[in-house]
VEXTI-836567 format. One record per residue (C-alpha): residue number from 1; residue in three letters; x, y, z. Coordinates in pm, 1 decimal, padded with zeros to 6 digits. Example, Ala and Ser with C-alpha at 12.3 -4.5 7.8 and 13.67 -1.06 7.14 Angstrom:
<1,'ALA',<01230.0,-00450.0,00780.0>>
<2,'SER',<01367.0,-00106.0,00714.0>>
END
This chain:
<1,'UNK',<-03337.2,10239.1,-05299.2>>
<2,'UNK',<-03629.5,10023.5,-05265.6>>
<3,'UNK',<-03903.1,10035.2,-05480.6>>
<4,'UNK',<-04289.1,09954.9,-05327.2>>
<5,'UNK',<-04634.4,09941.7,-05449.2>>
<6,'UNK',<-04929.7,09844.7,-05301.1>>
<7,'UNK',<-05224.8,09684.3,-05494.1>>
<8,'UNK',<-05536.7,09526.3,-05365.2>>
<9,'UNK',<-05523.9,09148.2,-05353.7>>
<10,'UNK',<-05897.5,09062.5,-05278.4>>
<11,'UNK',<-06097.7,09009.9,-05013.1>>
<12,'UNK',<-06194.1,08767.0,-04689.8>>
<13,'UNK',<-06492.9,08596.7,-04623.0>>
<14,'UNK',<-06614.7,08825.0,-04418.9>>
<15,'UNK',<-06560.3,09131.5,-04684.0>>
<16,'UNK',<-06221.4,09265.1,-04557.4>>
<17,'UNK',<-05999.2,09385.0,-04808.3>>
<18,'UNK',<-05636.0,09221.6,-04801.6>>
<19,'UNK',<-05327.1,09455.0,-04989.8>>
<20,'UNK',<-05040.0,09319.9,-05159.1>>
<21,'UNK',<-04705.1,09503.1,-05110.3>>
<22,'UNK',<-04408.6,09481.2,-05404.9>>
<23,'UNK',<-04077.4,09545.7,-05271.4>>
<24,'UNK',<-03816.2,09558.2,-05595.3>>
<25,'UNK',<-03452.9,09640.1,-05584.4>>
<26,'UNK',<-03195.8,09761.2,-05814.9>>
<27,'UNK',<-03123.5,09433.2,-05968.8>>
<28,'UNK',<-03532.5,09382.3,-06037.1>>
<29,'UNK',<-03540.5,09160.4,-05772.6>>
<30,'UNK',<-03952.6,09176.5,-05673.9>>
<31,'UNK',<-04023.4,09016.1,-05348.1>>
<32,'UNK',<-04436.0,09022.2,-05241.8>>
<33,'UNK',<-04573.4,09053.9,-04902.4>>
<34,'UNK',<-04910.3,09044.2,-04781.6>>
<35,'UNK',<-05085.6,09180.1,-04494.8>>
<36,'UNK',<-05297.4,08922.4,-04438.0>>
<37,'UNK',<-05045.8,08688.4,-04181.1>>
<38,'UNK',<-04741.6,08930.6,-04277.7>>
<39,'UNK',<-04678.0,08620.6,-04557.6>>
<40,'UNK',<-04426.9,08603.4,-04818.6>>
<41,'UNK',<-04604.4,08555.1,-05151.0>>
<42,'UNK',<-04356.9,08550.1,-05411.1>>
<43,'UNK',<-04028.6,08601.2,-05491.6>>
<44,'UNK',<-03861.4,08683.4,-05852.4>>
<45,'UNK',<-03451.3,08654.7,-05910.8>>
<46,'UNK',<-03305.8,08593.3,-06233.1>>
<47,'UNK',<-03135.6,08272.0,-06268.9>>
<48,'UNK',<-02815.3,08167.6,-06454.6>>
<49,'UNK',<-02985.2,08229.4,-06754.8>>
<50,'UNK',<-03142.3,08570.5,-06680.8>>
<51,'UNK',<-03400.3,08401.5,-06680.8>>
<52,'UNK',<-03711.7,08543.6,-06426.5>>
<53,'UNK',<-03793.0,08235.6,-06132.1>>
<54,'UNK',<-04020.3,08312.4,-05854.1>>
<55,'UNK',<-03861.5,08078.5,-05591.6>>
<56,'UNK',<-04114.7,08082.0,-05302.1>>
<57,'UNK',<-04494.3,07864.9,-05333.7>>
<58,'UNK',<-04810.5,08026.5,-05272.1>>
<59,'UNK',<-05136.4,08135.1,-05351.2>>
<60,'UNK',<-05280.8,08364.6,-05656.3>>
<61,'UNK',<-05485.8,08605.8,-05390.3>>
<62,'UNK',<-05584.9,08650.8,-05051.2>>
<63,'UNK',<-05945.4,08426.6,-05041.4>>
<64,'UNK',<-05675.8,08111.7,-05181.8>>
<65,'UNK',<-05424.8,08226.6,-04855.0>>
<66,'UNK',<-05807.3,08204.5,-04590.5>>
<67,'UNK',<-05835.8,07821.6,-04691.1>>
<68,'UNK',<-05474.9,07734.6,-04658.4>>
<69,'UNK',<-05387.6,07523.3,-04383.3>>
<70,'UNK',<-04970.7,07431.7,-04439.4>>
<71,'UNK',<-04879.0,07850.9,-04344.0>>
<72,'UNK',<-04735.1,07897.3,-04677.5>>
<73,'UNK',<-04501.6,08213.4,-04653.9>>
<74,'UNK',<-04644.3,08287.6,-04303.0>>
<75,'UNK',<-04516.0,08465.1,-03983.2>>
<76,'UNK',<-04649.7,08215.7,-03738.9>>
<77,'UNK',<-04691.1,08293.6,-03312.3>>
<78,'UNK',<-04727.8,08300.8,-03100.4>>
<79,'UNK',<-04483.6,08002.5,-03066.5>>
<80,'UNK',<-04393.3,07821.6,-03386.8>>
<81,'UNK',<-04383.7,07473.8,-03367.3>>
<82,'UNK',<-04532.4,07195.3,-03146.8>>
<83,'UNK',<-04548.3,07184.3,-02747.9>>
<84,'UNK',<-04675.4,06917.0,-02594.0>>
<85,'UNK',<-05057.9,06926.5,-02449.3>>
<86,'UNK',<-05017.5,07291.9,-02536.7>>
<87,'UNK',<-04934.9,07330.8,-02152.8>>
<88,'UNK',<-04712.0,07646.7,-02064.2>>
<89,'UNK',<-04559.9,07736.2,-01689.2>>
<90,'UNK',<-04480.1,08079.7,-01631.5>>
<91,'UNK',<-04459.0,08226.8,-01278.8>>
<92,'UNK',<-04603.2,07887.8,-01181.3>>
<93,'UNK',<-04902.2,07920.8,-01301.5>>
<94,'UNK',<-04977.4,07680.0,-01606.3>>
<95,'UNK',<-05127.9,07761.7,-01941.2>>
<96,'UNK',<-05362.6,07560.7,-02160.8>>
<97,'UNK',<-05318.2,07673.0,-02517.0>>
<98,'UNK',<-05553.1,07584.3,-02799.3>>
<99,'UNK',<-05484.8,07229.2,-02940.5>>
<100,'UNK',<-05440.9,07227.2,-03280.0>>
<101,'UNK',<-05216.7,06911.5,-03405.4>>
<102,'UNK',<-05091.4,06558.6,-03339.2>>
<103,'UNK',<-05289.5,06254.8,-03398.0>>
<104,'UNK',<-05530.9,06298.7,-03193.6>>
<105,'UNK',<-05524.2,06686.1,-03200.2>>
<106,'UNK',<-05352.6,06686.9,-02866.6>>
<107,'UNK',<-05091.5,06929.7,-02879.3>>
<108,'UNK',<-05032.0,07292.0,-02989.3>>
<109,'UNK',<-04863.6,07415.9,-03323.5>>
<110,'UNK',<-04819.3,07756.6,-03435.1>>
<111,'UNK',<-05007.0,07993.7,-03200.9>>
<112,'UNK',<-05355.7,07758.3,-03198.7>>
<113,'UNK',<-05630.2,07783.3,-03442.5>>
<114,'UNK',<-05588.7,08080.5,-03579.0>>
<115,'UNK',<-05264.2,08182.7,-03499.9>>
<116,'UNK',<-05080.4,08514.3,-03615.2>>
<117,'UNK',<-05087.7,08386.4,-03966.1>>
<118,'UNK',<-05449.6,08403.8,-03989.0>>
<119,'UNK',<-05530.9,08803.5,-03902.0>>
<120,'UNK',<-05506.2,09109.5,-04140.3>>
<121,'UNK',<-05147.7,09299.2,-03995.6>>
<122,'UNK',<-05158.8,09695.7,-04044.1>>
<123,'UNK',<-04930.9,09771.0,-04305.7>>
<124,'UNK',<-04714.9,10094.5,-04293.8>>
<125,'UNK',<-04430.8,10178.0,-04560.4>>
<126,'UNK',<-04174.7,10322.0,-04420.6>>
<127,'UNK',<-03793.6,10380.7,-04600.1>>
<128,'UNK',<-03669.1,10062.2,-04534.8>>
<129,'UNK',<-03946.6,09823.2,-04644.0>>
<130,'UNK',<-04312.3,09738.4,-04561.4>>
<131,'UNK',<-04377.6,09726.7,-04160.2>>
<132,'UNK',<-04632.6,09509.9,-04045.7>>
<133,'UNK',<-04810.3,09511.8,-03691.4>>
<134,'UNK',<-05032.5,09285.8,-03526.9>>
<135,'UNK',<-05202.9,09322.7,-03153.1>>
<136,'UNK',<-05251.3,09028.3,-03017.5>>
<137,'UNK',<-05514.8,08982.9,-02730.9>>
<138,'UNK',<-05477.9,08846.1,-02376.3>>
<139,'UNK',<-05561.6,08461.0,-02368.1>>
<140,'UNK',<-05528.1,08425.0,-02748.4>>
<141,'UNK',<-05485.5,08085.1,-02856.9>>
<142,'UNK',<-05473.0,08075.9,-02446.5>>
<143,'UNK',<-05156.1,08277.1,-02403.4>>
<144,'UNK',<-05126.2,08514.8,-02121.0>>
<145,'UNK',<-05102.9,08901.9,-02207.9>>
<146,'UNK',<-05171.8,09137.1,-02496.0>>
<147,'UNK',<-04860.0,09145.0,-02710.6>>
<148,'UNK',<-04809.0,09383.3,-02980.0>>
<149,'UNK',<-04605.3,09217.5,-03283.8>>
<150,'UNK',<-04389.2,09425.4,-03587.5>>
<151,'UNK',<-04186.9,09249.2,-03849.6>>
<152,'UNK',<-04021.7,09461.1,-04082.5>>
<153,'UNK',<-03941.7,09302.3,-04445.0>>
<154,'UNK',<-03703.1,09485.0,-04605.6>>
<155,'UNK',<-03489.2,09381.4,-04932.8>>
<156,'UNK',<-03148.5,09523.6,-05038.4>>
<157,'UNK',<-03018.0,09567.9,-05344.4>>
<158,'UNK',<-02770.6,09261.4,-05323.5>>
<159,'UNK',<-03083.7,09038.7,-05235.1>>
<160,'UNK',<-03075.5,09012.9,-04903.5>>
<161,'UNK',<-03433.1,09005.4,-04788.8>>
<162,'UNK',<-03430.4,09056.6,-04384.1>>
<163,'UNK',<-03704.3,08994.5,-04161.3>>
<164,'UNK',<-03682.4,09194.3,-03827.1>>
<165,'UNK',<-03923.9,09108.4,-03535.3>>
<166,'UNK',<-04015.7,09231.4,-03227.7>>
<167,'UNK',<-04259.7,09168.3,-02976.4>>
<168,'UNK',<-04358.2,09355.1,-02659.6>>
<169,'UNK',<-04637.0,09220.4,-02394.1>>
<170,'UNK',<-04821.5,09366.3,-02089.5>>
<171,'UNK',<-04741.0,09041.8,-01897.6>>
<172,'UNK',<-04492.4,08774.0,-01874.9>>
<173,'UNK',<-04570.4,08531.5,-02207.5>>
<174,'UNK',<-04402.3,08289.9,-02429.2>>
<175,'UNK',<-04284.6,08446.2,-02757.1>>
<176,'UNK',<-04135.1,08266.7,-03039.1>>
<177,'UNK',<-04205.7,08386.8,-03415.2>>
<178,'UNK',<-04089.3,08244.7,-03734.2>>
<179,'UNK',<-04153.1,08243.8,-04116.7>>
<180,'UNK',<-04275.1,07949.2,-04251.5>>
<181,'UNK',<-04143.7,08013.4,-04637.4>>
<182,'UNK',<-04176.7,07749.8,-04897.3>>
<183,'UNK',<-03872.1,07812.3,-05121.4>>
<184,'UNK',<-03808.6,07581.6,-05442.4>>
<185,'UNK',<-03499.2,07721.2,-05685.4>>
<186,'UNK',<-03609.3,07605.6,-05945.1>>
<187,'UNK',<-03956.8,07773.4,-05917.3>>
<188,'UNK',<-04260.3,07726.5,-05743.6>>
<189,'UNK',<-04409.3,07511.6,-05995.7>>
<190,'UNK',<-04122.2,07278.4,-06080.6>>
<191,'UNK',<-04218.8,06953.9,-05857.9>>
<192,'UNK',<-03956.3,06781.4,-05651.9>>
<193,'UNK',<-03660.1,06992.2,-05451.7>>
<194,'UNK',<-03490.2,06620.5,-05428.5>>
<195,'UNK',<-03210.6,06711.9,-05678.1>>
<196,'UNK',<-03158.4,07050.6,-05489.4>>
<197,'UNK',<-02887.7,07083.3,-05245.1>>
<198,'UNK',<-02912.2,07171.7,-04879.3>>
<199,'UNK',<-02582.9,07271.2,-04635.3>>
<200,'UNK',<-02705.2,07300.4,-04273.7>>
<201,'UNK',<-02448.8,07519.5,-04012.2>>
<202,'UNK',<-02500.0,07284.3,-03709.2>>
<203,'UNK',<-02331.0,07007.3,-03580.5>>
<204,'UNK',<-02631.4,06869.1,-03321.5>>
<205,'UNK',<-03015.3,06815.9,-03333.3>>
<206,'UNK',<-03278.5,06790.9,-03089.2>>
<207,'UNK',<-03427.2,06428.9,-03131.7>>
<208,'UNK',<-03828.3,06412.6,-03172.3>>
<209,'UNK',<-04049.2,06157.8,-03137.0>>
<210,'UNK',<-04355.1,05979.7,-03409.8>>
<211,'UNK',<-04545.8,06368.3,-03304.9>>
<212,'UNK',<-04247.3,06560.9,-03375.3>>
<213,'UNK',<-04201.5,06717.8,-03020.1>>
<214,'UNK',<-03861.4,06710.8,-02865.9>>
<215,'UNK',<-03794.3,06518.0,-02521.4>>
<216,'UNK',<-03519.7,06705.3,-02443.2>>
<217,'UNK',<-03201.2,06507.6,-02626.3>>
<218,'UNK',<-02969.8,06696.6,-02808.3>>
<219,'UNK',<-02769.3,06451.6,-03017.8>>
<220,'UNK',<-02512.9,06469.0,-03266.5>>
<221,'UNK',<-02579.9,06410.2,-03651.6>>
<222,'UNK',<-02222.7,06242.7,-03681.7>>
<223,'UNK',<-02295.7,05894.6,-03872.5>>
<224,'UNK',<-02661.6,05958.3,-03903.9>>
<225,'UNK',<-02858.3,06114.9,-04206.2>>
<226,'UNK',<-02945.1,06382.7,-04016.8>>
<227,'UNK',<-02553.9,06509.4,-04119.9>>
<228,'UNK',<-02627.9,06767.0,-04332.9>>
<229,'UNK',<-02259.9,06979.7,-04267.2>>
<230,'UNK',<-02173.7,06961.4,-04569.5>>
<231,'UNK',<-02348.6,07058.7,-04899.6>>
<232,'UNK',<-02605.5,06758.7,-04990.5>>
<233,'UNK',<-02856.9,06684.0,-05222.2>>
<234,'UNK',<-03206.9,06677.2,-05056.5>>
<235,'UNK',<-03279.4,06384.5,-05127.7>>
<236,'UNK',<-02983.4,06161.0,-05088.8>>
<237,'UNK',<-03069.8,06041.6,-04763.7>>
<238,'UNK',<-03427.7,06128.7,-04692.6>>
<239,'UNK',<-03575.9,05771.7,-04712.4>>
<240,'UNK',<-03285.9,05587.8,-04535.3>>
<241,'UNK',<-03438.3,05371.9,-04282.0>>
<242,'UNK',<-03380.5,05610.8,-03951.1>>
<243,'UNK',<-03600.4,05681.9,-03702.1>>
<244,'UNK',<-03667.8,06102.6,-03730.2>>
<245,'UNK',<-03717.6,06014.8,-04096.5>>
<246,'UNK',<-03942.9,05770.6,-04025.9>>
<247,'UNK',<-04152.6,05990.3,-03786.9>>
<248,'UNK',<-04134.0,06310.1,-04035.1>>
<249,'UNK',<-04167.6,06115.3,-04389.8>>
<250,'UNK',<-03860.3,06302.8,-04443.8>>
<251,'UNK',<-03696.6,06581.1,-04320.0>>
<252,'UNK',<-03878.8,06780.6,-04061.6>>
<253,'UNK',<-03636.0,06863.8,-03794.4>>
<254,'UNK',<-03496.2,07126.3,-03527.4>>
<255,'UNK',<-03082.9,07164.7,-03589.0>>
<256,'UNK',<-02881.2,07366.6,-03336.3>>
<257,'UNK',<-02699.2,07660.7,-03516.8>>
<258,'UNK',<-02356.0,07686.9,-03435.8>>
<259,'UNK',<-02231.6,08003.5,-03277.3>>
<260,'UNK',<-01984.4,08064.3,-03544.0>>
<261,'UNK',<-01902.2,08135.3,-03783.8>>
<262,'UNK',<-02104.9,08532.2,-03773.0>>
<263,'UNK',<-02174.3,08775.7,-04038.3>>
<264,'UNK',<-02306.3,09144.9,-03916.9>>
<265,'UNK',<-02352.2,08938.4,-03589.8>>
<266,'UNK',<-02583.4,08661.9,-03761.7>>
<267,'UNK',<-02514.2,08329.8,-03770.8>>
<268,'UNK',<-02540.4,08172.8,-04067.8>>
<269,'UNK',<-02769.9,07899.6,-04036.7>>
<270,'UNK',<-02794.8,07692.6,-04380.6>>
<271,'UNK',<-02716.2,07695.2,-04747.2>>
<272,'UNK',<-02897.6,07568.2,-05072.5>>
<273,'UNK',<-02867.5,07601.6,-05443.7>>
<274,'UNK',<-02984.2,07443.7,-05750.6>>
<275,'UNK',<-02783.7,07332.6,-06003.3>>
<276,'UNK',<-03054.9,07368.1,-06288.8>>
<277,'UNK',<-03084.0,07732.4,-06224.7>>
<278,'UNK',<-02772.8,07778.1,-06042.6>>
<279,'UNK',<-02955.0,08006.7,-05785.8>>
<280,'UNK',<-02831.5,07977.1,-05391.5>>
<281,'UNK',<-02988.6,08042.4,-05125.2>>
<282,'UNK',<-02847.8,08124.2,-04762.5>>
<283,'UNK',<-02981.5,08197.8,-04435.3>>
<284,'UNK',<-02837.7,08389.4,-04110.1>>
<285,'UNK',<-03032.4,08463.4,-03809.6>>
<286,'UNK',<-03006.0,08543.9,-03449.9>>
<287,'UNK',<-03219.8,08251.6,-03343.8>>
<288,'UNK',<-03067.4,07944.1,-03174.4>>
<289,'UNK',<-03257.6,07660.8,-03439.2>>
<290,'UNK',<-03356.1,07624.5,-03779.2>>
<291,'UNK',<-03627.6,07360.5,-03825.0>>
<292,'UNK',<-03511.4,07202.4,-04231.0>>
<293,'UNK',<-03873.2,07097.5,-04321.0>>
<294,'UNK',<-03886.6,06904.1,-04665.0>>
<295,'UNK',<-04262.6,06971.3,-04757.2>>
<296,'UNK',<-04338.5,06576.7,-04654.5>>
<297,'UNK',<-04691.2,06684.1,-04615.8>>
<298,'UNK',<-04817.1,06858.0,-04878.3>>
<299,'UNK',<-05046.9,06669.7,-05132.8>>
<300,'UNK',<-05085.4,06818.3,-05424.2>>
<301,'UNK',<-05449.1,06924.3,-05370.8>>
<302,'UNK',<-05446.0,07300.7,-05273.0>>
<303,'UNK',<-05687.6,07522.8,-05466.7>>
<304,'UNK',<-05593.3,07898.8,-05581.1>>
<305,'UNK',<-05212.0,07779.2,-05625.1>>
<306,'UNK',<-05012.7,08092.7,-05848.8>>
<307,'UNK',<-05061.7,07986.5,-06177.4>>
<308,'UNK',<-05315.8,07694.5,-06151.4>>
<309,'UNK',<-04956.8,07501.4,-05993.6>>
<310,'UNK',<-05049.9,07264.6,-05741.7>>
<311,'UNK',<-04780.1,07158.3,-05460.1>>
<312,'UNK',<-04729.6,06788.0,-05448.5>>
<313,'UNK',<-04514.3,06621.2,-05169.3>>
<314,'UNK',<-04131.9,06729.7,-05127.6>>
<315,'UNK',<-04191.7,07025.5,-05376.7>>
<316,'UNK',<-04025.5,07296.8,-05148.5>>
<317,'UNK',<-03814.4,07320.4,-04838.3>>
<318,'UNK',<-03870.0,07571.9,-04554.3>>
<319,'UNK',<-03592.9,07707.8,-04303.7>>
<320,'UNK',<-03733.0,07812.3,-03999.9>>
<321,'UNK',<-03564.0,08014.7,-03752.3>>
<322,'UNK',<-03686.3,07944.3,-03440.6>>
<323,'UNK',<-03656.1,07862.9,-03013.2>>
<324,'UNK',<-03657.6,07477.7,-03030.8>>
<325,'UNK',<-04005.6,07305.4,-03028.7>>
<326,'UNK',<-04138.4,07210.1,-02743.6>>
<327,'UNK',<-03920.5,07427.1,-02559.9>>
<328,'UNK',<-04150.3,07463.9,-02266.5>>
<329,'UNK',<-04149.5,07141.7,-02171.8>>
<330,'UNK',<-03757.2,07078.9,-02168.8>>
<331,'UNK',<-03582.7,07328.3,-01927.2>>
<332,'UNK',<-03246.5,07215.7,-02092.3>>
<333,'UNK',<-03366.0,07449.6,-02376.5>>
<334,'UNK',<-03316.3,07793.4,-02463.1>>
<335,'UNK',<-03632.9,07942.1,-02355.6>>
<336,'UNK',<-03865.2,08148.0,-02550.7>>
<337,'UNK',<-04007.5,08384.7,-02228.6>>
<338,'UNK',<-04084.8,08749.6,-02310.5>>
<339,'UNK',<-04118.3,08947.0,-01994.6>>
<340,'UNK',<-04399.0,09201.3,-01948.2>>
<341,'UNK',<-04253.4,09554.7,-02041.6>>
<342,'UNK',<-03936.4,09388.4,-02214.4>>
<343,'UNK',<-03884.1,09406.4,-02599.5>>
<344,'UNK',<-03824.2,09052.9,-02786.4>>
<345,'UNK',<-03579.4,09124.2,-03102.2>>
<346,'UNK',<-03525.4,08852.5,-03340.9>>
<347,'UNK',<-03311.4,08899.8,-03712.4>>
<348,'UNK',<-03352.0,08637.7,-04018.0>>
<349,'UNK',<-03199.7,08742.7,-04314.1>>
<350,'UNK',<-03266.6,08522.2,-04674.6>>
<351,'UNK',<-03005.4,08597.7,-04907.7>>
<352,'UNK',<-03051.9,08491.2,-05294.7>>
<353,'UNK',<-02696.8,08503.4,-05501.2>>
<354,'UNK',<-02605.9,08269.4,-05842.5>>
<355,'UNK',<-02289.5,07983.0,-05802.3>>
<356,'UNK',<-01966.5,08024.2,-05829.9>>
END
């Protein structure tokens, strides 16, 4: 069974206290959650060696987490990712959301300006894990309704760690949640995930342009570097001269998850592992995408970093589960639209284990 503690883990500007919940498992597996954006803080396996790595980047307490702007270990909503203009149709009625990125701050990323990821959740332990809620208000970040958001992190004793969401809203609304987890297996304060390997379960990818947002194509990765099918080192193809690289600096992409193969009806979405500390990592979900984001855009200047450890470029990789960005603008898409009264469900499961 589980083991949890809570501990205090500062607080805000504006004097709120922010907790930090432990989860550790049979093996001494410790995985650390915070209320404040339901984020992922840490996470310790032992490695080959028995050694103790924590694999995910982040921030020593919850003032460091207020200043951070690149949603390290985040659940971000109300829609993760970009949509163009930030304009939404439901009903036919269009929605302006908040406009928070591009180059001339003309779209919408990751619920607005201060999305999910940037609220205190109410925290409740429970026999499973640590339950996190968050009620969001109508015309937050300009979405229609007040939705009511759980995520329940809960880590087993063979290191799975699952994340289950749900959502419920008073009117119809776009929901789309994700966690935005920097993992690096060879620890958060080892530099470059380059020599790391990366196996994505997908055979397609939805094209994006020099803003990152979709038009709609779904192409294959067959003869491009965006063929990641089969188990790869990061960085053998990252600076090839290709378009999406170009645009992203790197990797920073939507791939469509295949249907099969399923495990406990997830799909398994992608697969990485270091050979220095011979830890793997693989991810399942119900969601149709996982965006493989390479860290392009992190600098190496964030303050508060665990351990004094700044996070230069390329020092992590993220897998996010997710509806396809820009998904309200390309009807060809599966659609992220949560019905007033309906309940949105959504499983990602992270699974740490050593090589064979």
């Amino acid at each position: 069974m589980t083991a949890i503690k809570k501990e205090d883990f500062g607080k805000m500007s504006d004097g709120s206290s922010v907790d930090l919940y432990t989860l550790t498992n049979a093996q001494g597996t410790e995985v650390q959650i915070t209320n404040y954006g339901a984020r992922l803080v840490s996470w310790r396996v032992k490695d080959k060696d028995g050694k103790v790595v924590d694999i995910l980047l982040g921030y020593k307490d919850a003032p460091s987490y207020e200043k951070d702007t690149a949603s390290f270990g985040a659940l971000v909503g109300r829609h993760a990712n970009r949509i163009a203009g930030g304009k939404i149709l439901i009903n036919g009625k269009e929605y302006q959301l908040e406009l928070n990125t591009g180059s001339k701050k003309q779209n919408h990323i990751h619920g607005g300006v201060k999305g999910f990821h940037y609220h205190i959740w109410d925290a409740e332990e429970t026999p499973e894990g640590v339950k996190l809620t968050y009620h969001s208000k109508d015309g937050e970040g300009g979405y229609p309704g007040n939705m009511t958001v759980s995520v329940l992190y809960s880590l087993s004793d063979d290191n799975k760690l699952t994340l289950d969401y749900t959502a419920v809203s008073d009117k119809d609304t776009i929901c789309n949640l994700t966690n935005h987890a920097y993992f690096n297996l060879d620890g958060y304060a080892s530099g470059s995930v380059l020599d790391q390997k990366i196996q994505l379960f997908s055979d397609l990818y939805t094209w994006a342009d020099s803003e990152s947002l979709p038009d709609g194509r779904i192409l294959s990765v067959e003869g491009t570097p965006m063929d990641l099918r089969n188990l790869t080192r990061i960085g053998e193809h990252i600076d090839d001269d290709f378009d999406q690289l170009n645009f992203g600096r790197g990797y920073d992409h939507n791939w469509v998850i295949r249907k099969e193969p399923l495990v406990d009806g997830l799909k398994k979405a992608a697969h990485a592992e270091s050979d220095k500390t011979g830890l793997t990592l693989t991810c399942y979900t119900t969601q149709p995408g996982v965006q493989f984001y390479t860290a392009n855009w992190l600098a190496g200047d964030q303050e508060g970093g665990k351990g004094g450890a700044t996070f230069p470029m390329r020092s992590a990789f993220c897998l996010e589960t997710q509806f396809y960005p820009n998904s309200p603008a390309n009807p060809n898409f599966p659609q992220p639209l949560l019905k007033a009264g309906d309940t949105w469900k959504a499983k990602t499961v992270y699974q740490v284990g050593l090589q064979d």
